[in-house]
N, C-alpha and C positions, 0 to 999 in steps of 0.2 A: 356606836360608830365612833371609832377614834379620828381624829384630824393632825397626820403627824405633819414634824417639819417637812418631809418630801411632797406632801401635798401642797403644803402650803408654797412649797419652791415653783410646783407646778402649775400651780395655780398665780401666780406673778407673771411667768415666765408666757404663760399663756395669753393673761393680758397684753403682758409688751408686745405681741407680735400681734395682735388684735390690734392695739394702736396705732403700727406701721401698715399693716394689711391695709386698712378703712381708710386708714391718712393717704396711702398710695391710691389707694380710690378713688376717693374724691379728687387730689389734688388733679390725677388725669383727667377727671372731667370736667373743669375747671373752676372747682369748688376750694375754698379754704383747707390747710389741711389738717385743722383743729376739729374739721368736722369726724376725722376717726376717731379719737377718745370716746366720743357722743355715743357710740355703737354700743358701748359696753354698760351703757346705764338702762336695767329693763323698763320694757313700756318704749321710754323712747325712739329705742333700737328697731323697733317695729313701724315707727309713726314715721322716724328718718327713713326709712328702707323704704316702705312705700311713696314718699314724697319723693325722694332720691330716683324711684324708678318711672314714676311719670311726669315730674318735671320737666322743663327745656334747663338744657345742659349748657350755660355758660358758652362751653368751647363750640358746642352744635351752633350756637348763637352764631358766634363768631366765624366758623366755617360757612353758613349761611349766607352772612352779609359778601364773605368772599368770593361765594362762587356767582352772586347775585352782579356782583363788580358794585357794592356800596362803600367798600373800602379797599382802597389800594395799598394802606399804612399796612407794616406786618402786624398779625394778633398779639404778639405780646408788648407792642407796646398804647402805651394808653396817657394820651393829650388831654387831659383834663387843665 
């Protein structure tokens, strides 16, 4: 099995867009968006994916509190 330079191109070029993919993921559900990178390390890719799918979601949070009337500030900002 040969591994020429065009694999190896393709095989980059794959990741990058794997990073922005996971990154745009998370970041919409209001997760960090350092957590894309994470996907691409095996084992973990599967342990995030599952926690990612039955977690509570940050933003679900936050939509929550709103439609409840516990907060009247908008969500993106944050009074600590």
């Amino acid at each position: 099995m040969n591994f020429t330079f065009f694999d190896f191109i393709g095989l980059i070029v794959s990741v990058v867009i794997a990073f922005f993919v996971f990154g745009s993921i998370s970041s919409k559900a209001g997760y960090p968006r350092w957590y894309g990178p994470l996907m691409v390390i095996p084992f973990l890719n599967i342990v995030l994916l599952v926690w990612f799918a039955y977690a509570a979601w940050p933003i679900e949070t936050k939509l929550l509190q709103l439609e409840l009337g516990g907060s009247k500030q908008p969500i993106w900002r944050d009074d600590t």
